[in-house]
C-alpha positions in Angstrom: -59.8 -10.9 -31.3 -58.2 -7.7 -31.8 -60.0 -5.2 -30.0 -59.5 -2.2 -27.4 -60.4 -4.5 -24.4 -57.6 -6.8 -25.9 -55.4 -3.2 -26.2 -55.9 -2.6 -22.1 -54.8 -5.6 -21.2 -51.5 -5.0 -23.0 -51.4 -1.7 -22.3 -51.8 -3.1 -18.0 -49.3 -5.9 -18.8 -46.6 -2.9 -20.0 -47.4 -0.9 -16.9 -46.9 -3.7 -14.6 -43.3 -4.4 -16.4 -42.6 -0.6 -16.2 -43.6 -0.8 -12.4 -41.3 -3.8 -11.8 -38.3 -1.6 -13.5 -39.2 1.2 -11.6 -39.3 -0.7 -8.1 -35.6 -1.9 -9.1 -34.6 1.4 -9.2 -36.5 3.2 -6.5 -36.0 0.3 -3.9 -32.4 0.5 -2.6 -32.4 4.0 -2.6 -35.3 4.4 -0.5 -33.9 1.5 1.6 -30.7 3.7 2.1 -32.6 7.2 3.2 -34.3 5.2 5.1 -31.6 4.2 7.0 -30.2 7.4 7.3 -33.4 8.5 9.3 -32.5 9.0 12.7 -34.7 10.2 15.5 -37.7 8.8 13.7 -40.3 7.3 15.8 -40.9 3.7 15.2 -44.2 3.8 13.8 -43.1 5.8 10.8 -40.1 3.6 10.1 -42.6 0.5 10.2 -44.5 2.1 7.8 -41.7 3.3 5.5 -40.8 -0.1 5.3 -44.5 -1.4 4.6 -44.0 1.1 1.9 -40.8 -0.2 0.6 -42.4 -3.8 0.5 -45.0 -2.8 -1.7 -43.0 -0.6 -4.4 -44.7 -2.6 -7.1 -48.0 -1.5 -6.0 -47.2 1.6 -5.4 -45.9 2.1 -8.9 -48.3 0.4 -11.0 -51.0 2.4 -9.0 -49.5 5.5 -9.6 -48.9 4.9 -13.9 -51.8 2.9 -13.9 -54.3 6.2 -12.4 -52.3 8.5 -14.7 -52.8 6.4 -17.7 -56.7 5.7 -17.0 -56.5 10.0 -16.6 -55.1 10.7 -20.1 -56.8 8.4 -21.6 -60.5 9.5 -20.3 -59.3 12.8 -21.7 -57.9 11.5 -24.8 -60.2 8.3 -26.0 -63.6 7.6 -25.0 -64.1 6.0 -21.0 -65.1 2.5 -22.4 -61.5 2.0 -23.8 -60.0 2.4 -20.5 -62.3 1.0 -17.9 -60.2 -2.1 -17.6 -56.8 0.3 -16.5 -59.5 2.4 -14.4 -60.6 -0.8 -12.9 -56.8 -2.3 -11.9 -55.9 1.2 -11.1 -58.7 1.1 -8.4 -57.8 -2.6 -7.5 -54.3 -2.3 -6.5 -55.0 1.3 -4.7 -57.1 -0.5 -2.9 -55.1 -3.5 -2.4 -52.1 -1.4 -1.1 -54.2 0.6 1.4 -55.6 -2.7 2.8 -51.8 -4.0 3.2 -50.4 -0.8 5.0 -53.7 -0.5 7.3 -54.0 -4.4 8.2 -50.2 -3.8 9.9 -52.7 -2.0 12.8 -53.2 -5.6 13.4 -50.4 -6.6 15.9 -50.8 -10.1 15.6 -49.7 -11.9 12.8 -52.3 -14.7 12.0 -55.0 -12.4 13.0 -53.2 -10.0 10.6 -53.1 -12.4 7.5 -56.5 -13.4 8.0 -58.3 -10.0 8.3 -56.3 -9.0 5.0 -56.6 -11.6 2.6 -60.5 -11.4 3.5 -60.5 -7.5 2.7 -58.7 -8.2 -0.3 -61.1 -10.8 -2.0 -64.3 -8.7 -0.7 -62.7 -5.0 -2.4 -62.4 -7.5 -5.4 -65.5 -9.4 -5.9 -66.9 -5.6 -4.9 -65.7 -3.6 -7.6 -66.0 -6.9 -9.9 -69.8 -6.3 -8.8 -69.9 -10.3 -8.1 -69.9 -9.7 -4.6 -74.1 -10.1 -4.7 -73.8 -14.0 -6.5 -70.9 -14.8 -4.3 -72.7 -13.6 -0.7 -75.9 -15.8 -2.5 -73.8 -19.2 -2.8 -72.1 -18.7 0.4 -75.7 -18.2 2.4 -76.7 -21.3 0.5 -74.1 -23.3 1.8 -75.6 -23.4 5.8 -76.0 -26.5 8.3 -79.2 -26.5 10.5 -79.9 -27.8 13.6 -82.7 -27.6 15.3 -84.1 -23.8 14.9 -80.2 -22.7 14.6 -79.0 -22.0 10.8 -75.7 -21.6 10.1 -74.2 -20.6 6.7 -70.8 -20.1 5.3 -71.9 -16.5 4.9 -72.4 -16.3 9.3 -69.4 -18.4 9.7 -67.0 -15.9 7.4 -68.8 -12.9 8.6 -68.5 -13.5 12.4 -64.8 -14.3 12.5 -64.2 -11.3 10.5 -66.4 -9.3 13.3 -64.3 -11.2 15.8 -61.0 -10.3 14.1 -62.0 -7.2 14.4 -63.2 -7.2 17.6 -60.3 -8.6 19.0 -57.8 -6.4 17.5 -59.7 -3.5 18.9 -60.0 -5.3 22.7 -56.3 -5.8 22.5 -55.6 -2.3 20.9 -58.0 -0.5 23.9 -56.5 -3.1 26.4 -52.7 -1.8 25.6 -54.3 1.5 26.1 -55.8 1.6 29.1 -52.7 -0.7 30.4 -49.9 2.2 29.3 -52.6 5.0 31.1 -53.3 3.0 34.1 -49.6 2.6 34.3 -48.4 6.0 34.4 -50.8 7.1 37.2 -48.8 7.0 40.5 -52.0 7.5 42.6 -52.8 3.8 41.9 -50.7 1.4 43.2 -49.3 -1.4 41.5 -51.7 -3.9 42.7 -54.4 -2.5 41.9 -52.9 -1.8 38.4 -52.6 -5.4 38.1 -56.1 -5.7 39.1 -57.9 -3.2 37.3 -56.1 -4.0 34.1 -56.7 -8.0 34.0 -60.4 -7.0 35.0 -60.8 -4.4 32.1 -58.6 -7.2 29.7 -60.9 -10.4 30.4 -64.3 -8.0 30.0 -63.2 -6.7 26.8 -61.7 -10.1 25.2 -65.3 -11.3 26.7 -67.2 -9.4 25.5 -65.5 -9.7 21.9 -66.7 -13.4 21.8 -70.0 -12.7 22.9 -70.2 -10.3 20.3 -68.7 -12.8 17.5 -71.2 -16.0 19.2 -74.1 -13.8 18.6 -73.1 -12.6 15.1 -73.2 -16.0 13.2 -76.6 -17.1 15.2 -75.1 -18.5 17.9 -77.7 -18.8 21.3 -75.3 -18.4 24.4 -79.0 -19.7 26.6 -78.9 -22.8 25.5 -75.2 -23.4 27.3 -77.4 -24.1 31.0 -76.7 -27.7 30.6 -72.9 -27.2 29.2 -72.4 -24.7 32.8 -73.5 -27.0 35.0 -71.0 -29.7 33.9 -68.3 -27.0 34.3 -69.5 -25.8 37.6 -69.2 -29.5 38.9 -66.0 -29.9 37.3 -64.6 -26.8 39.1 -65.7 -28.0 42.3 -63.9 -31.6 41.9 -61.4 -31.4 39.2 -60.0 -27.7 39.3 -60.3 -26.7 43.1 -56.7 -25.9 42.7 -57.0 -23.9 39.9 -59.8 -22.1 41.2 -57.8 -21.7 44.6 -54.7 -20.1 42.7 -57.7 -17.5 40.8 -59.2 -16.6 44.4 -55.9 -16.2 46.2 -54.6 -13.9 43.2 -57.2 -11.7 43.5 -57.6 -11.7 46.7 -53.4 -10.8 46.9 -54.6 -7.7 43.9 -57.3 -6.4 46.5 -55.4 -6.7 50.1 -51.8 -5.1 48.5 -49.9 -7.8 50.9 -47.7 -8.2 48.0 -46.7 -6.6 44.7 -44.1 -6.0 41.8 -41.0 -5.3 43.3 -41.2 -6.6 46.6 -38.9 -8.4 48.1 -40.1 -11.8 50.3 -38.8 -14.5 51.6 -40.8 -18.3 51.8 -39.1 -21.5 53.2 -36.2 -21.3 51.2 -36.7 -19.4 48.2 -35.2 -15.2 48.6 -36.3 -13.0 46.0 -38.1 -10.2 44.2 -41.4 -10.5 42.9 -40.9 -9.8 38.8 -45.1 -10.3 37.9 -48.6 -11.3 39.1 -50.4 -13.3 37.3 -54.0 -15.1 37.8 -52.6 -18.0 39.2 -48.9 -17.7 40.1 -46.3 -15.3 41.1 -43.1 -14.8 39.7 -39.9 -14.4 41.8 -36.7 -14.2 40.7 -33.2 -14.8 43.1 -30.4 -13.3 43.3 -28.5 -16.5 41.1 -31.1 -15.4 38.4 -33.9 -18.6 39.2 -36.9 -17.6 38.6 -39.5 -19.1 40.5 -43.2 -19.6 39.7 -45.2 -19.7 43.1 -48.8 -21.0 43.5 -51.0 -17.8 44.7 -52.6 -20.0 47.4 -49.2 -21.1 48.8 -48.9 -17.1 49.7 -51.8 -16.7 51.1 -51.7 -20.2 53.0 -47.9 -20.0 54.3 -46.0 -17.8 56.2 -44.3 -15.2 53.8 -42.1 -12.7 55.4 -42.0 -9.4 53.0 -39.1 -7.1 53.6 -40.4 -4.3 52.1 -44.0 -4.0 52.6 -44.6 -1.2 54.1 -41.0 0.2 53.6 -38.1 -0.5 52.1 -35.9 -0.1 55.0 -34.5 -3.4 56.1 -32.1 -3.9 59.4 -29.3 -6.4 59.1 -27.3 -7.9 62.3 -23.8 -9.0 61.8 -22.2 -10.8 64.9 -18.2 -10.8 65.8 -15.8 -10.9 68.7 -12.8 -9.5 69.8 -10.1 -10.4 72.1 -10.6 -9.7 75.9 -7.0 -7.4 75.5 -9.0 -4.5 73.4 -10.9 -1.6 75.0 -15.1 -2.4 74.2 -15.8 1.5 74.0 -13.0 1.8 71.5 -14.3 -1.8 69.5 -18.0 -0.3 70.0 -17.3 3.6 68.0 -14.8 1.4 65.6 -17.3 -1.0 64.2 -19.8 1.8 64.0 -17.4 4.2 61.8 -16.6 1.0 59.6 -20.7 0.3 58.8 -21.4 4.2 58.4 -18.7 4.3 56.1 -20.1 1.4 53.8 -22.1 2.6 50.3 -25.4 1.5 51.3 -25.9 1.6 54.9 -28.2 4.4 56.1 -26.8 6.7 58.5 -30.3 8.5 58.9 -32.9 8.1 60.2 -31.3 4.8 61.7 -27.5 5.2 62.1 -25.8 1.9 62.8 -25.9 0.7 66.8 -23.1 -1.7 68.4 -23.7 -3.6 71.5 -22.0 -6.4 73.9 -24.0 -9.4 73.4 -21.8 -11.8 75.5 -18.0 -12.9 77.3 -17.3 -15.8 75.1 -14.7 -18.4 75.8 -11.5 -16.2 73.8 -13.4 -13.4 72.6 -15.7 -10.3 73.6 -18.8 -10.9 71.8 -20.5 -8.0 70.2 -24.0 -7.5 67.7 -23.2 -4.8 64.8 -26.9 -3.5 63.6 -27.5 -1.1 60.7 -30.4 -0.1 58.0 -30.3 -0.2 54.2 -32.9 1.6 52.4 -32.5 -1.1 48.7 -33.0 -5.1 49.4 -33.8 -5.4 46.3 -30.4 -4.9 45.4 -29.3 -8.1 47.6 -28.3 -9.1 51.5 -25.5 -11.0 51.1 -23.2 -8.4 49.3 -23.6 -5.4 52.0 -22.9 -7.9 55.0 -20.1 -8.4 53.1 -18.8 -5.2 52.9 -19.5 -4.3 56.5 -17.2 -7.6 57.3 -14.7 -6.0 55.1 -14.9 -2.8 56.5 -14.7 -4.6 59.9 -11.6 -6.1 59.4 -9.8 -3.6 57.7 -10.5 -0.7 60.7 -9.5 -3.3 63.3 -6.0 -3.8 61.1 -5.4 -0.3 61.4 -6.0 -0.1 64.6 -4.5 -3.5 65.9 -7.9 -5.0 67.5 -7.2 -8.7 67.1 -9.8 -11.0 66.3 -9.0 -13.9 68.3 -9.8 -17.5 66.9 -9.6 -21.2 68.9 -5.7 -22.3 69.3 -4.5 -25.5 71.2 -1.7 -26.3 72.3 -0.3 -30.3 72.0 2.8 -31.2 74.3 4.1 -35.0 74.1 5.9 -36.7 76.9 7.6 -39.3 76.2 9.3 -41.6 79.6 12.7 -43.3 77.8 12.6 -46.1 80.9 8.7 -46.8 80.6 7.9 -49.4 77.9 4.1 -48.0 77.8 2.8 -46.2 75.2 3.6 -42.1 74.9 1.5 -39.9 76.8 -0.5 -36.3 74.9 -1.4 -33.6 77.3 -3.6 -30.6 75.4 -3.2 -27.1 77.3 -6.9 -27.8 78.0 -5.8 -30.7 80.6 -7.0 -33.3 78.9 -4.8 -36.8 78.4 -4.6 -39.2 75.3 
């Protein structure tokens, strides 16, 4: 029937369309300044793009409050209390989209908004009173425990919440805790994984109790896990004790370099039950906490980061040791990463070998982490090419093979080495 509620619902319909042709306009130039915004931190672009998502809100919000305006002004305010009503709704609606993207996780996200969303409806509906009565009707009991829709809803909206605001005050306290230097990085790891499992605890407790929930009654369920840590998970629960007990004694910690058996690396993380260890060919390895503290595990730079390297050569018995000796010190002291204080590099005799002079080169670096391998490498190289310019030989095995051969003897051809021996 003709009528003025019939008229708002036109008149909503022709403000939506006009909000849809005003969005087509608007969008790519707002898409383009924003683009042009440099130096912005990346909060406000995320929410300038929020924004841009919702143009259609945005619009039809904004015509949509002006309309309901004029036309409490102009007619009387039962004519427009359906415009005053969607105005409200999609304000509302659009507030709940841009603050839900607080929520950094995405299902968490969806869920916390669509339930906003149907309770600022059925609230300024005014149904929200018959829906919360069917939902509280709709309960399962058991024993002196009642549970209802209503609980069920309510408490994973409490935890939702909850949980984004653990996580939020966890990433927090993480980025403070990280920026003090007084603490070191164990203790970091320790203090924030302690501060992260009571707050995520605590947000369950809090959810458990809020749908009726009676944590007491779980005696019988610890028991069962209690026994089945002490059979089934004493490897699990090994790897928890021996991370925390690595967190509290500092032996090892994010950036170190160790050595066990056969794996060389860095530790990249701690974690509850394992530590991470990358190579220097990019492997990373995943090490049981209670092999580290069970094993032998040689860490080069635990109290320090100064590491000695020995490289061992020879040189013929023809060159002058003193002059070999100051040589293959100049060559190390001249290589990028070697320390020359406090430690400058030593040279010694170690041996007379069979062909050569044997000698021990020693020196310091001050960055393992950086790798071993490479700086031998470029002492060797600096080794051999100050002994080139200097003609110190490097002498190497040689033999020499003479055959005699008797013209009247019919026996086979005799091979003398210059070591003696006969073939």
């Amino acid at each position: 029937m003709p009528g003025w509620r019939l008229y708002q619902i036109l008149i909503i319909l022709g403000l939506i369309a006009l909000a849809w042709l005003f969005k087509a306009l608007t969008e790519p130039k707002l898409q383009n300044w924003a683009r042009a915004r440099e130096g912005w931190p990346k909060w406000r672009l995320r929410l300038l793009v929020q924004v841009r998502r919702r143009m259609l809100l945005v619009w039809f919000s904004l015509l949509a409050g002006l309309v309901y305006i004029v036309m409490q002004h102009v007619t009387w305010p039962s004519r427009s209390y359906l415009i005053g009503l969607a105005a409200t709704l999609s304000t509302v609606w659009l507030s709940i989209g841009l603050a839900a993207q607080l929520v950094r996780n995405r299902s968490l996200r969806n869920i916390l908004r669509w339930f906003l969303w149907i309770y600022a409806t059925l609230y300024f509906l005014n149904a929200l009173d018959e829906i919360t009565a069917f939902l509280d009707r709709l309960a399962i009991e058991f024993g002196e425990t009642r549970v209802s829709a209503l609980s069920v809803i309510s408490a994973l909206v409490i935890l939702g919440i909850l949980l984004a605001g653990a996580r939020l005050l966890t990433r927090m306290f993480t980025a403070n805790v990280r920026k003090n230097r007084d603490i070191s990085p164990s203790m970091q790891e320790l203090t924030t994984k302690g501060v992260q499992l009571l707050l995520y605890g605590l947000a369950i407790y809090i959810g458990a109790q809020a749908i009726g929930f009676d944590l007491t009654g779980l005696a019988f369920l610890y028991g069962i896990i209690g026994v089945g840590l002490g059979f089934g998970l004493q490897k699990v629960v090994s790897n928890l004790v021996s991370g925390l007990i690595i967190l509290l004694d500092k032996s090892i910690k994010p950036g170190d370099v160790i050595s066990l058996g056969d794996t060389f690396g860095w530790i990249d993380s701690l974690s509850a039950r394992y530590v991470s260890v990358v190579t220097r060919e990019g492997l990373e390895y995943l090490i049981p906490n209670e092999d580290l503290i069970a094993n032998q595990v040689v860490n080069w730079t635990h109290s320090n980061q100064l590491v000695r390297l020995d490289i061992y050569f020879g040189t013929a018995y023809d060159d002058d040791p003193h002059k070999v000796r100051a040589l293959a010190i100049e060559a190390a002291s001249g290589v990028k990463r070697v320390l020359v204080q406090p430690n400058t590099p030593v040279c010694h005799i170690v041996g007379f070998g069979d062909s050569s002079v044997d000698y021990i080169l020693r020196f310091w670096i001050g960055d393992p982490t950086a790798g071993l391998t490479n700086v031998r490498g470029n002492v060797y190289l600096a080794l051999w090419d100050i002994f080139k310019e200097n003609n110190i030989s490097i002498p190497f095995p040689q033999r020499e093979v003479r055959t005699l051969n008797d013209p009247e003897a019919d026996g086979p051809a005799h091979v003398i080495t210059s070591d003696g021996a006969t073939g």
